[in-house]
N, CA and C atoms as an extended XYZ file, in Angstrom:
591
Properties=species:S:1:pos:R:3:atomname:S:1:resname:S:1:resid:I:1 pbc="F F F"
N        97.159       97.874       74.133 N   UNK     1
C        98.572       97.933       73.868 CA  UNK     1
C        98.984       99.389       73.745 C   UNK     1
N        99.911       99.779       74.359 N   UNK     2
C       100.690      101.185       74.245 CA  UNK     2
C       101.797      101.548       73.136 C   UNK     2
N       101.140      102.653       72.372 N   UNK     3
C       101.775      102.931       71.461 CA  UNK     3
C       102.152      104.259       71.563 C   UNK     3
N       103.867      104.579       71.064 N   UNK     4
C       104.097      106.315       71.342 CA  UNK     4
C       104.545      106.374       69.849 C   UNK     4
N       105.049      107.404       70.002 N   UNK     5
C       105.956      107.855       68.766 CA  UNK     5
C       105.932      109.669       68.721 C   UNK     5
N       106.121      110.378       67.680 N   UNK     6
C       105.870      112.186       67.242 CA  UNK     6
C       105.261      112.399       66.355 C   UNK     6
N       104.716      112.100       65.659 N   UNK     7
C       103.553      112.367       64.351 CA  UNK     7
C       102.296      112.532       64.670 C   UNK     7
N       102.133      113.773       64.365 N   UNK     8
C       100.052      113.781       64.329 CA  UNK     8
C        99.700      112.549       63.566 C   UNK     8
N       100.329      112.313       62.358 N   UNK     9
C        99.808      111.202       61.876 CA  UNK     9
C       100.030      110.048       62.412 C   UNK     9
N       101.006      109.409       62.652 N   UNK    10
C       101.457      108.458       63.451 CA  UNK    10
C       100.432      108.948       64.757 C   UNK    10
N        99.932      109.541       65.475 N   UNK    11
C        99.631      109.177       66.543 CA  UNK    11
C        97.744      109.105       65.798 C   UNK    11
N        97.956      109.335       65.009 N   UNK    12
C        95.888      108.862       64.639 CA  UNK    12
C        96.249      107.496       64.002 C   UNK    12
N        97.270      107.115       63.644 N   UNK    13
C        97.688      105.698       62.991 CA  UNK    13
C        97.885      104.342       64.513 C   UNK    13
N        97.941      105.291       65.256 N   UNK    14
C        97.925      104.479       66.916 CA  UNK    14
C        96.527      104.158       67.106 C   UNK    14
N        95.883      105.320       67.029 N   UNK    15
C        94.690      105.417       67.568 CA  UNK    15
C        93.791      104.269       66.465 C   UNK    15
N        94.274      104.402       65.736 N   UNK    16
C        93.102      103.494       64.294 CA  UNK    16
C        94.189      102.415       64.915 C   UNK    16
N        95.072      101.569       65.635 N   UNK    17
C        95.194      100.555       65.788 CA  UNK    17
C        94.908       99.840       66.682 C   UNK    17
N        94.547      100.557       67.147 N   UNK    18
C        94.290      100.343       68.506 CA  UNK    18
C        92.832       99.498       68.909 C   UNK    18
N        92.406      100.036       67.642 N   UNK    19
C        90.588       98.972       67.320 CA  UNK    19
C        89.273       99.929       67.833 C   UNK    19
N        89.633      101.040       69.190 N   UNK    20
C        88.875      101.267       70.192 CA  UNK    20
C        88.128      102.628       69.864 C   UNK    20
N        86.979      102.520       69.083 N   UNK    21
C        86.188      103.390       68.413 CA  UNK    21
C        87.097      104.855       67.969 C   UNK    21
N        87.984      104.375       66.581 N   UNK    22
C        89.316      105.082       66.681 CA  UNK    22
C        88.815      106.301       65.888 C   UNK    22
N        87.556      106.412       65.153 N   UNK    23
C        87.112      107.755       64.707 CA  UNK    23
C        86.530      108.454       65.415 C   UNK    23
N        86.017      108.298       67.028 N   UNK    24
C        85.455      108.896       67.885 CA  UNK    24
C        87.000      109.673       68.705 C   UNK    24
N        88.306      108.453       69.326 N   UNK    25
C        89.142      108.608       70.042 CA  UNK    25
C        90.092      109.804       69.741 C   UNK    25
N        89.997      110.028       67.952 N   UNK    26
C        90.811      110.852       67.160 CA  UNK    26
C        90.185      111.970       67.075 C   UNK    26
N        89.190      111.745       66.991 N   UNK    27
C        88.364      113.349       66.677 CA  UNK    27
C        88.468      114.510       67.815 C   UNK    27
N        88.271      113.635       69.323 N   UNK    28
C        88.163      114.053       70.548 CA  UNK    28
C        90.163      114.747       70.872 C   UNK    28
N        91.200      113.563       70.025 N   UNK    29
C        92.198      114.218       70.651 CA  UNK    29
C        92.443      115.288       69.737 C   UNK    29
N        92.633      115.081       68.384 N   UNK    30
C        92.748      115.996       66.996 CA  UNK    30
C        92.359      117.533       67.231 C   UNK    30
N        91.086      117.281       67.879 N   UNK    31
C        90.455      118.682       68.613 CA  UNK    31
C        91.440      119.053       69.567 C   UNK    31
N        91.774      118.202       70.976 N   UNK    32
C        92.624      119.087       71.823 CA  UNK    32
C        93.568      119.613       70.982 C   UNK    32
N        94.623      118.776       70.420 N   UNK    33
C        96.054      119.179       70.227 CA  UNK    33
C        96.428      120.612       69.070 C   UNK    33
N        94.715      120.486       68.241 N   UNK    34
C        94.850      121.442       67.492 CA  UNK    34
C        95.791      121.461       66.774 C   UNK    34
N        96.656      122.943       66.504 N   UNK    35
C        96.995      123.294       65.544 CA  UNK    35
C        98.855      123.001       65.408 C   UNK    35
N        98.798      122.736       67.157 N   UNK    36
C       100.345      122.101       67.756 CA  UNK    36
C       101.086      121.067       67.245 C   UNK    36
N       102.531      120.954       67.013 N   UNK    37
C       103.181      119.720       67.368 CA  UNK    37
C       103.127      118.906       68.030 C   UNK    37
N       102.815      117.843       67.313 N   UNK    38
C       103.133      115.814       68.511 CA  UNK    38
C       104.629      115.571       68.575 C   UNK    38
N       104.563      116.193       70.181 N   UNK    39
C       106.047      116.038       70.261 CA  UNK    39
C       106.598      114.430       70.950 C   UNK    39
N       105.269      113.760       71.272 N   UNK    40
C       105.142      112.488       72.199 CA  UNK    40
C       103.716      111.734       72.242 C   UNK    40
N       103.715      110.494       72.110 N   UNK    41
C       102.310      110.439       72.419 CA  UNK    41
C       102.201      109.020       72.904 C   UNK    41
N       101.549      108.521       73.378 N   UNK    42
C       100.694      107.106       73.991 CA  UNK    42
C        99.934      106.703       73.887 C   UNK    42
N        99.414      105.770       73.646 N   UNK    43
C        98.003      105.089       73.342 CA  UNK    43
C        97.791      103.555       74.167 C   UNK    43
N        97.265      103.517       74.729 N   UNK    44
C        97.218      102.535       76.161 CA  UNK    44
C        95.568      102.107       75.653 C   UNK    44
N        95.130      100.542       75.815 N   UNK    45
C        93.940      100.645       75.966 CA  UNK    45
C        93.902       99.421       76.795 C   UNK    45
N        92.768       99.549       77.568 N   UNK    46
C        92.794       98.491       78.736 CA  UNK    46
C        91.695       97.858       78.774 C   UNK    46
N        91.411       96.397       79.546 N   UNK    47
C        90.373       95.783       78.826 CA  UNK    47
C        89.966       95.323       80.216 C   UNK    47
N        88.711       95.571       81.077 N   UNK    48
C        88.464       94.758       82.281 CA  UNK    48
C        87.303       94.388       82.412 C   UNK    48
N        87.205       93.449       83.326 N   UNK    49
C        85.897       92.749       83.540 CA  UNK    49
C        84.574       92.845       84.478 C   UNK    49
N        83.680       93.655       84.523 N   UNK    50
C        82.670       94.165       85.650 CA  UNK    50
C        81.786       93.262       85.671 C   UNK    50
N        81.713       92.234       86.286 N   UNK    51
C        80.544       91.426       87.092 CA  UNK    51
C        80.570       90.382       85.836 C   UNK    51
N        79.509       90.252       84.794 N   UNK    52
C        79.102       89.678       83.452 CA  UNK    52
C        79.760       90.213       82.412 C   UNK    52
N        80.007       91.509       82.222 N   UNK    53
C        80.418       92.157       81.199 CA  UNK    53
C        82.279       92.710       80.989 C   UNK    53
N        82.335       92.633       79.683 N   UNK    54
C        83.891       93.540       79.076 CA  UNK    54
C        83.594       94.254       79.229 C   UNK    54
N        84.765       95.365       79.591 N   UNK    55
C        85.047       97.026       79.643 CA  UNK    55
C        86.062       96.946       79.327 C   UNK    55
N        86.076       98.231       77.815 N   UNK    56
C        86.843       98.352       77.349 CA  UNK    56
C        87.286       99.864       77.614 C   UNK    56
N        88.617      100.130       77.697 N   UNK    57
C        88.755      101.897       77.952 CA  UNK    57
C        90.100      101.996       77.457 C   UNK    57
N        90.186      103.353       76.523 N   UNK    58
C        91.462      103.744       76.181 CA  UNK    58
C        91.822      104.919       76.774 C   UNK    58
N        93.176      105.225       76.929 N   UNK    59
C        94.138      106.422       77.142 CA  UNK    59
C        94.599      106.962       76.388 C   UNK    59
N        94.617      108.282       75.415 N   UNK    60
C        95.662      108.845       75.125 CA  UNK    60
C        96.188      109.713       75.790 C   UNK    60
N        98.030      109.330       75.511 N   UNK    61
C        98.783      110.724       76.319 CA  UNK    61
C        99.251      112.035       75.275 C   UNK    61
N        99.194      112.760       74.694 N   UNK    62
C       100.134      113.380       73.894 CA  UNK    62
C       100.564      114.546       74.270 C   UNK    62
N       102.054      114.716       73.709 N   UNK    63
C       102.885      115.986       74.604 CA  UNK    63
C       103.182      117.128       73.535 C   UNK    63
N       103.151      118.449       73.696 N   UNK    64
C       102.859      119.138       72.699 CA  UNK    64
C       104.099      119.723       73.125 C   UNK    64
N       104.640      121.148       72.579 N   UNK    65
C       105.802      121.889       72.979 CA  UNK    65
C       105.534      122.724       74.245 C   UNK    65
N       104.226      122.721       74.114 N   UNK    66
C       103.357      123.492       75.684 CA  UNK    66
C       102.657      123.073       76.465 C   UNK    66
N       101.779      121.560       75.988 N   UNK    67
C       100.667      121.043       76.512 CA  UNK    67
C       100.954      119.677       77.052 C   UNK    67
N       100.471      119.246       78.113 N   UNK    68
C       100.549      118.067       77.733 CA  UNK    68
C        98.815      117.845       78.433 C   UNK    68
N        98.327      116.698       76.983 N   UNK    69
C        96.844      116.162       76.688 CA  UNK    69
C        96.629      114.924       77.233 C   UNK    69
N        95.173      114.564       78.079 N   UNK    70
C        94.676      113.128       78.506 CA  UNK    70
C        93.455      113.159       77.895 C   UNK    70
N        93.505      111.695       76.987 N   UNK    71
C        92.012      111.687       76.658 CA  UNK    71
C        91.894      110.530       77.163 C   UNK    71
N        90.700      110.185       77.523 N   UNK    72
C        89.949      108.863       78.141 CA  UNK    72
C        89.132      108.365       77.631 C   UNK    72
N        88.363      107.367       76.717 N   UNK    73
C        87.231      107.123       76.115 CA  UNK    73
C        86.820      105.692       76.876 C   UNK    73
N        85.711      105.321       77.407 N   UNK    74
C        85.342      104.103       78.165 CA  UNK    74
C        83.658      103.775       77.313 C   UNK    74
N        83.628      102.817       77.372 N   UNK    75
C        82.080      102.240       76.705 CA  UNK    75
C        81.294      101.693       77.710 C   UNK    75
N        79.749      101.980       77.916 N   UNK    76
C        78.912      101.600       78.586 CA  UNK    76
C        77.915      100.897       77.824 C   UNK    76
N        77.520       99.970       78.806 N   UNK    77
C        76.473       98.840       78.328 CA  UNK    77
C        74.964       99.956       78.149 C   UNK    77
N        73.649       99.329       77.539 N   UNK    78
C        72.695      100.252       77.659 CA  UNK    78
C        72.412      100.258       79.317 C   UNK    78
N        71.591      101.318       80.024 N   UNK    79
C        71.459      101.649       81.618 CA  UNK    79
C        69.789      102.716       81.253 C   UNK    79
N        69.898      102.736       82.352 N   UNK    80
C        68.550      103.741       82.502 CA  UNK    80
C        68.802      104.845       81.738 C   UNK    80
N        70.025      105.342       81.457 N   UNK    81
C        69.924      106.736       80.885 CA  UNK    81
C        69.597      106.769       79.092 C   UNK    81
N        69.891      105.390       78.804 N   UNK    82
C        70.335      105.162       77.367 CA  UNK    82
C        69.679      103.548       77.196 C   UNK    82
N        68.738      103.671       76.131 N   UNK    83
C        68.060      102.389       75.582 CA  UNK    83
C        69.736      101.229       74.982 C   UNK    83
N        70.463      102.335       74.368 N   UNK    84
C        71.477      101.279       73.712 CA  UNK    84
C        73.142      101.633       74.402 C   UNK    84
N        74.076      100.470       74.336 N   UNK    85
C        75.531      100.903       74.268 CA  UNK    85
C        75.908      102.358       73.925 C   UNK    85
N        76.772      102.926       74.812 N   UNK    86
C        77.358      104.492       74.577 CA  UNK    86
C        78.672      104.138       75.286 C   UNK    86
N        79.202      105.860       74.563 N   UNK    87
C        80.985      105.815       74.893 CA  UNK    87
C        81.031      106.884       75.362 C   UNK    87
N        81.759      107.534       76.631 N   UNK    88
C        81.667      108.725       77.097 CA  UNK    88
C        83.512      108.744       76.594 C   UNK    88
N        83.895      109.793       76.136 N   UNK    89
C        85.325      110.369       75.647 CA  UNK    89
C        85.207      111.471       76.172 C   UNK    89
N        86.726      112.035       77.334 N   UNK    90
C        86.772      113.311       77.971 CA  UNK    90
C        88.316      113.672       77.508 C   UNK    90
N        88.864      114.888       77.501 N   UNK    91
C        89.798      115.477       77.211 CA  UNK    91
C        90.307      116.133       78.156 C   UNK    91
N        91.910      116.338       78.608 N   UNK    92
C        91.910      117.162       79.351 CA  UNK    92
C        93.370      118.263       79.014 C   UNK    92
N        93.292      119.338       79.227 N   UNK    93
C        94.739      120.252       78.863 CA  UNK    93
C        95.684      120.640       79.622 C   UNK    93
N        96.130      120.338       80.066 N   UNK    94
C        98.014      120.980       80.984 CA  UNK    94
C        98.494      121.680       80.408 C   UNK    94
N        98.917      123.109       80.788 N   UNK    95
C        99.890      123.631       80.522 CA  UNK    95
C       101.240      122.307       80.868 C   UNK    95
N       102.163      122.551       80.069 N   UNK    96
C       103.758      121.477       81.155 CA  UNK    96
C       104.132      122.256       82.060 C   UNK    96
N       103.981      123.649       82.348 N   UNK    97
C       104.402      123.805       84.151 CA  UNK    97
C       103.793      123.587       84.756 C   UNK    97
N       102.516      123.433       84.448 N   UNK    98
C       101.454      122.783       85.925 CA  UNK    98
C       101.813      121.370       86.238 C   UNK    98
N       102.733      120.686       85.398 N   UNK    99
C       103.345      119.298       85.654 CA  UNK    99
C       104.382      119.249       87.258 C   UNK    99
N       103.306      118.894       88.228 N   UNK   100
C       104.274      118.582       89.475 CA  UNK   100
C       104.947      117.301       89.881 C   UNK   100
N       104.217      116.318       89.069 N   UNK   101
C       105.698      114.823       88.964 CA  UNK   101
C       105.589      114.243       88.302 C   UNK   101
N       106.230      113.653       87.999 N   UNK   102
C       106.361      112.248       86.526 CA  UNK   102
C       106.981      111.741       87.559 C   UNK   102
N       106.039      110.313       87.851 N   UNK   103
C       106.380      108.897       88.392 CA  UNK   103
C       106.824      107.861       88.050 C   UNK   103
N       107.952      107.463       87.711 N   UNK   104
C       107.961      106.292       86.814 CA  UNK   104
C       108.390      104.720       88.087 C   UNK   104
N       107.485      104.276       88.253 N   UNK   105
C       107.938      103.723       89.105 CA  UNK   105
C       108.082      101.405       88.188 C   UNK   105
N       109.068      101.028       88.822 N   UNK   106
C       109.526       99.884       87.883 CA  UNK   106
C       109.699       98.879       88.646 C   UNK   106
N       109.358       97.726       88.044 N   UNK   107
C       109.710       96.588       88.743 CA  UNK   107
C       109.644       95.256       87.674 C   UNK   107
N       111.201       94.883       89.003 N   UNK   108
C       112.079       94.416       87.683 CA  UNK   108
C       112.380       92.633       88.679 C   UNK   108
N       112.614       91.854       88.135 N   UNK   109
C       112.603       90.364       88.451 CA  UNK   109
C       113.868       90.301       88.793 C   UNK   109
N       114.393       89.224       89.626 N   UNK   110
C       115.693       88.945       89.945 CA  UNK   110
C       116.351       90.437       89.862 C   UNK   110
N       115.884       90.905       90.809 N   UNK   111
C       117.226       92.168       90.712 CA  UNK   111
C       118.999       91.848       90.871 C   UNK   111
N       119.239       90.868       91.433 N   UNK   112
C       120.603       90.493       92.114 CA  UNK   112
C       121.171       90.490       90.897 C   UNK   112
N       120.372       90.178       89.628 N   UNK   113
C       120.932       89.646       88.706 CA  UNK   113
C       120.829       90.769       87.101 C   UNK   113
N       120.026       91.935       87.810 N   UNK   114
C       119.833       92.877       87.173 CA  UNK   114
C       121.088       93.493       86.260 C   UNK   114
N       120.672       93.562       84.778 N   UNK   115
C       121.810       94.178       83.797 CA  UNK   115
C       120.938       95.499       83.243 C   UNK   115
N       122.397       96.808       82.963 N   UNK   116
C       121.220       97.968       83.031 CA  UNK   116
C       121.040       97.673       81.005 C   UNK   116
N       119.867       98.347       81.108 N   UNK   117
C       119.080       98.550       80.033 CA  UNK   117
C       118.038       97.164       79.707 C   UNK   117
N       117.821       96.532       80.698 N   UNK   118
C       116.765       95.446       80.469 CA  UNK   118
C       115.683       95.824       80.940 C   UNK   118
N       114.723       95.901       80.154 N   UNK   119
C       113.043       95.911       80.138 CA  UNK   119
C       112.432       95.572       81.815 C   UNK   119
N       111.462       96.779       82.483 N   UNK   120
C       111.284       96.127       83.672 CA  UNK   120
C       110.445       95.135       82.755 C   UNK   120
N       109.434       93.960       83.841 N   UNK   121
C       108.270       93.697       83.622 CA  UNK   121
C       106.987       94.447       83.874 C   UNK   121
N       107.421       95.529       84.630 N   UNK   122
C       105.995       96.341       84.893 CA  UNK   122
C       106.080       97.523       85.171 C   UNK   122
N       105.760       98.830       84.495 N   UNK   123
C       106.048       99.693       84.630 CA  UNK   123
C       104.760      100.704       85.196 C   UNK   123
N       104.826      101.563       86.550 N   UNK   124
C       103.667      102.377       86.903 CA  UNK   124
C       103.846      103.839       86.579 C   UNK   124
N       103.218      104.426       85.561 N   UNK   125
C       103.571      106.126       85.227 CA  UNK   125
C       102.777      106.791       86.198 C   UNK   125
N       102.891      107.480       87.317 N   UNK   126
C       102.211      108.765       87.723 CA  UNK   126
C       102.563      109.652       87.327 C   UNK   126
N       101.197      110.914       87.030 N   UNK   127
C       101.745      112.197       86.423 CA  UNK   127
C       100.501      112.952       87.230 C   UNK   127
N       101.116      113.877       88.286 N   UNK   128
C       100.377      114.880       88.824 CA  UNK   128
C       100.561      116.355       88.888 C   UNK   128
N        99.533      117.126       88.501 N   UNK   129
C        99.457      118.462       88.106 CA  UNK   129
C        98.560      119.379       88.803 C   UNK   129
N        98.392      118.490       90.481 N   UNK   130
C        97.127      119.676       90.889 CA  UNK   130
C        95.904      119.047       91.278 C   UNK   130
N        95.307      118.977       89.993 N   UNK   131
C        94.281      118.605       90.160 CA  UNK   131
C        93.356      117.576       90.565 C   UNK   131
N        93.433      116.161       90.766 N   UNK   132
C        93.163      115.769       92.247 CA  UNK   132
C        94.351      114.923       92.953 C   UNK   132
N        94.246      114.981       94.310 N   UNK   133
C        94.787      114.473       95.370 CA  UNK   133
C        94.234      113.416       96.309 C   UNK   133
N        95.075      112.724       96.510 N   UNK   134
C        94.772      111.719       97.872 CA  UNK   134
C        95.151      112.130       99.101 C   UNK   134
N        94.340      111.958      100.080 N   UNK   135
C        94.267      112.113      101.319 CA  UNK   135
C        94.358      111.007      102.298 C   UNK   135
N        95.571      110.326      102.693 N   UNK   136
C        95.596      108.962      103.737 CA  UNK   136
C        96.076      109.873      105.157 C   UNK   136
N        94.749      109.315      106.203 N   UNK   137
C        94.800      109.913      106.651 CA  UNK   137
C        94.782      108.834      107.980 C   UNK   137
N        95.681      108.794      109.202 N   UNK   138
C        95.505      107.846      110.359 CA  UNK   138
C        95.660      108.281      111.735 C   UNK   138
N        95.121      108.057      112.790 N   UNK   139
C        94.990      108.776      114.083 CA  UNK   139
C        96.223      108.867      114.068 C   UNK   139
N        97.135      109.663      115.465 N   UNK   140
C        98.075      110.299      115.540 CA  UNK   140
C        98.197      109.626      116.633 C   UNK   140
N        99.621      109.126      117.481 N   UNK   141
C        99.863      108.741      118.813 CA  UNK   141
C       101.293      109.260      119.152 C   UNK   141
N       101.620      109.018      120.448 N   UNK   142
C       102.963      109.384      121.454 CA  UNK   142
C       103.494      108.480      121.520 C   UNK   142
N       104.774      108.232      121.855 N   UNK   143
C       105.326      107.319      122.320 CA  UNK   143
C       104.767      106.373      123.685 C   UNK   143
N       104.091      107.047      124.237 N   UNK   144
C       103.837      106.101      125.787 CA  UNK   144
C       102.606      105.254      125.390 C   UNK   144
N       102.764      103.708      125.449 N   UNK   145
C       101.822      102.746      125.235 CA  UNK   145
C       100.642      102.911      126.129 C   UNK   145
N       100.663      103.842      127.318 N   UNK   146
C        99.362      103.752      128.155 CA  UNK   146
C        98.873      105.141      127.652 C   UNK   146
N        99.172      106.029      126.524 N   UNK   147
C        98.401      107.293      126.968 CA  UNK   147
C        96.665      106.807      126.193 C   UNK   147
N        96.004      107.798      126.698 N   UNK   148
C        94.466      107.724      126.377 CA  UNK   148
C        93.598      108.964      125.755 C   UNK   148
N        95.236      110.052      125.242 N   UNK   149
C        94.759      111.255      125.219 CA  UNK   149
C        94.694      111.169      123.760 C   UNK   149
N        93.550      112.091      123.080 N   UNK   150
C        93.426      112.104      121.590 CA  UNK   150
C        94.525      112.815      121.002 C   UNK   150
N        95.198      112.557      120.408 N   UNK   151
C        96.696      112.937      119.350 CA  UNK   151
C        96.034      113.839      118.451 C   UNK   151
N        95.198      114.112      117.846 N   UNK   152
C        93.998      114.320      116.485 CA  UNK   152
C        94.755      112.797      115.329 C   UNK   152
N        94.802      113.402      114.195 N   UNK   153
C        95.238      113.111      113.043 CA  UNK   153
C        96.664      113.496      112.297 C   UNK   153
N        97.053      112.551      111.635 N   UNK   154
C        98.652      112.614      110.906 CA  UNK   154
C        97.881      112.201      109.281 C   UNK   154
N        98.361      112.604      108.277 N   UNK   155
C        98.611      112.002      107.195 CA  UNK   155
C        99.501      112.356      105.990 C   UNK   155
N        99.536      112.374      104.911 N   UNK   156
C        99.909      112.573      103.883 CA  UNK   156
C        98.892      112.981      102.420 C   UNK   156
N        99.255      113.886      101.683 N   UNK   157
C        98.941      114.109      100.825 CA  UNK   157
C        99.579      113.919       99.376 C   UNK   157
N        99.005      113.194       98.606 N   UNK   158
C        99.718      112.624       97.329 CA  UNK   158
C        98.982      113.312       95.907 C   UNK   158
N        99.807      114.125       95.315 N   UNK   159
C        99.188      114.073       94.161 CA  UNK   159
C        99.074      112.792       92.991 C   UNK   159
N        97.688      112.506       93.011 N   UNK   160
C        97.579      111.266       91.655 CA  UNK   160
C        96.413      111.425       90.776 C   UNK   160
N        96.652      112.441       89.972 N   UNK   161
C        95.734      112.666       88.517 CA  UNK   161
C        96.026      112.222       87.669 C   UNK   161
N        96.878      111.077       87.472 N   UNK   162
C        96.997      110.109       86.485 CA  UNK   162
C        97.740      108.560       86.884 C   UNK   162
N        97.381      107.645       87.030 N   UNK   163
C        98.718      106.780       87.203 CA  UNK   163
C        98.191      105.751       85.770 C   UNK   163
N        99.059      105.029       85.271 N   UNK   164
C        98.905      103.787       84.370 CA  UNK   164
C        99.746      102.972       84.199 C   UNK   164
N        99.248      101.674       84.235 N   UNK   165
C       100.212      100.593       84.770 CA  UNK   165
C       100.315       99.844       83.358 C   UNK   165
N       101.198       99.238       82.955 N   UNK   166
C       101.767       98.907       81.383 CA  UNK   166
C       102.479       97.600       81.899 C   UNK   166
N       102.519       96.513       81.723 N   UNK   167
C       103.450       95.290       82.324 CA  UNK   167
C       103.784       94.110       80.763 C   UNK   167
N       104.536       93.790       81.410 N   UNK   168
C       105.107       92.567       79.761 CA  UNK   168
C       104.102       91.727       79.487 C   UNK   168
N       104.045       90.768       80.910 N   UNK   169
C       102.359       89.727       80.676 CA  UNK   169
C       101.358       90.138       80.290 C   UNK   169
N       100.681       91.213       80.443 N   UNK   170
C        99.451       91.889       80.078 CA  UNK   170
C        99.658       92.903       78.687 C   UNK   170
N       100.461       93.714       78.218 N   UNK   171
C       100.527       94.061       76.882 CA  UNK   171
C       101.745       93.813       75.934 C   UNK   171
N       102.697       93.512       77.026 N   UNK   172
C       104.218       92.985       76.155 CA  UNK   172
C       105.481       94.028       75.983 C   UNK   172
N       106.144       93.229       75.690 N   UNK   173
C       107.365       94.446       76.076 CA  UNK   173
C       107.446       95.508       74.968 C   UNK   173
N       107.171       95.565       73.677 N   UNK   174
C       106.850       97.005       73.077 CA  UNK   174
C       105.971       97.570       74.082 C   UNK   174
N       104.931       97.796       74.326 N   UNK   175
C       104.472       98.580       75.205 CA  UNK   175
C       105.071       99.116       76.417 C   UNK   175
N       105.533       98.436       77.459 N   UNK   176
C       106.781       98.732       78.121 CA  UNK   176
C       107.609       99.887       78.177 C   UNK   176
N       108.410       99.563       76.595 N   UNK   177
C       109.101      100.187       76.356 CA  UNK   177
C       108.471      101.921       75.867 C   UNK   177
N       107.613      101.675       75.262 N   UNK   178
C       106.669      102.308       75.067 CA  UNK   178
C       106.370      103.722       75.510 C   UNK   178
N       106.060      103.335       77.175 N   UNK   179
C       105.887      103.707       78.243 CA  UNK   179
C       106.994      104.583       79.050 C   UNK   179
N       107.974      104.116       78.726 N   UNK   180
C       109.222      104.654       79.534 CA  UNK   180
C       109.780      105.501       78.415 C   UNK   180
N       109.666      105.059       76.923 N   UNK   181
C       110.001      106.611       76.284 CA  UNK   181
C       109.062      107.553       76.724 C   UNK   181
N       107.225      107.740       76.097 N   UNK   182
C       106.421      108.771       76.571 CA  UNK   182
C       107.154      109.666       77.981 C   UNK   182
N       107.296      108.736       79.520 N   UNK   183
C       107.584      109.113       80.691 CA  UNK   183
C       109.095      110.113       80.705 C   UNK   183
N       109.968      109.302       79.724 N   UNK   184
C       111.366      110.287       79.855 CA  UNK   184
C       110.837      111.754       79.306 C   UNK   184
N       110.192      111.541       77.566 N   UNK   185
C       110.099      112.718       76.808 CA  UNK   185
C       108.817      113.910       77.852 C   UNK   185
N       108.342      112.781       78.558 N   UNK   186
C       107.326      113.827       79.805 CA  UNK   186
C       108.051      115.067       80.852 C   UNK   186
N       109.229      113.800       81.361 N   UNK   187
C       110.119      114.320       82.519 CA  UNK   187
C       111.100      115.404       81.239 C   UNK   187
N       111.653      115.178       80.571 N   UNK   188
C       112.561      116.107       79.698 CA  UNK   188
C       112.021      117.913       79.260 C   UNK   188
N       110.220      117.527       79.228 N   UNK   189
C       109.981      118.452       78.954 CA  UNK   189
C       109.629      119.704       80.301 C   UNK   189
N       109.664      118.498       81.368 N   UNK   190
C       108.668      119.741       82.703 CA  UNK   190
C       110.217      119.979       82.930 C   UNK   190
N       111.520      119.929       82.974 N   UNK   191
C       112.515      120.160       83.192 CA  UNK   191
C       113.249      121.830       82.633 C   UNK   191
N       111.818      122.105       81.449 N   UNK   192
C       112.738      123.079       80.633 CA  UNK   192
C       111.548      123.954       80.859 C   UNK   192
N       110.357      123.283       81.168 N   UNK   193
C       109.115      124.543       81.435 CA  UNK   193
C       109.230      124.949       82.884 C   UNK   193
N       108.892      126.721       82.843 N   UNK   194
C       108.719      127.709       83.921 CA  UNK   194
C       107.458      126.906       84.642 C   UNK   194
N       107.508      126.681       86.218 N   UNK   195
C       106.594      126.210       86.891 CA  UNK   195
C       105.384      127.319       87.152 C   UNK   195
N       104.046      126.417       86.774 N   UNK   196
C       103.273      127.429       87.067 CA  UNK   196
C       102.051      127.221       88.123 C   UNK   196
N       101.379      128.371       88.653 N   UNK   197
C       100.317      127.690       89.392 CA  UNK   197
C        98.791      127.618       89.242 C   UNK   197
């Protein structure tokens, strides 16, 4: 379930609600955000199913006056590397001008019948800053249905170093909503920061 709000405390009060090894999840973000203001934050945790087993993995987002923070924490079954269960937790730091889009992309039921300020059912956040990209990439052709000559390649390049999908059926409409505050207070802030590279 996705939780935002502005409180350092409030956002370790997310994290301890969240169930998802919340003295490991806090320690790891507490460290990034340091000594900064929680000017925004998110707490997403997602629950999926690999073959026999649960996987459990959380997100935090939090937005600082300069930073904006991703932490990830996911749990592994025991494997060759490890006799027992382990949790790998990674952190990551943005300056907000390295912020090159906030995606908010929505989808909403009966549009014909759409009234504004109603809850989509499913909301997709992309947030890309650089650091990795997609590459779709498909042969290239001419207009003439008989040619046989190689075109090379056409594609597109997408930045997607973050996307997360939040929907009503799967965590409910607080979360939702949730989601689309974090995404505005995201977009509000790369609006006022100097772009950087």
């Amino acid at each position: 379930m996705a939780k935002t709000g502005t409180t350092t405390q409030g956002l370790r009060a997310a994290i301890e609600r969240s169930g998802y090894y919340p003295a490991l999840v806090a320690e790891a973000v507490e460290a990034s955000v340091g000594g900064e203001a929680v000017v925004a934050y998110l707490v997403n945790q997602e629950t999926t199913f690999d073959a026999n087993e649960v996987r459990r993995h959380v997100t935090v987002l939090v937005l600082t006056p300069t930073r904006f923070l991703v932490s990830h924490t996911d749990e592994q079954g025991a494997d060759d590397t490890s006799p027992t269960p382990y949790a790998t937790t990674s952190t990551e730091s943005v300056k907000i001008g390295r912020i090159s889009s906030v995606v908010v992309s929505r989808v909403v039921a009966n549009p014909e019948a759409y009234t504004p300020g109603t809850l989509p059912r499913e909301v997709v956040l992309t947030i890309g800053w650089g650091a990795v990209s997609r590459l779709d990439l498909e042969p290239a052709a001419c207009g003439d249905p008989n040619c046989e000559a190689d075109h090379g390649y056409t594609g597109s390049s997408t930045a997607d170093d973050l996307s997360l999908r939040v929907s009503e059926a799967g965590d409910g409409q607080e979360a939702v909503r949730q989601t689309l505050a974090f995404a505005q207070a995201l977009s509000e802030a790369t609006t006022s920061a100097p772009a950087q590279r």
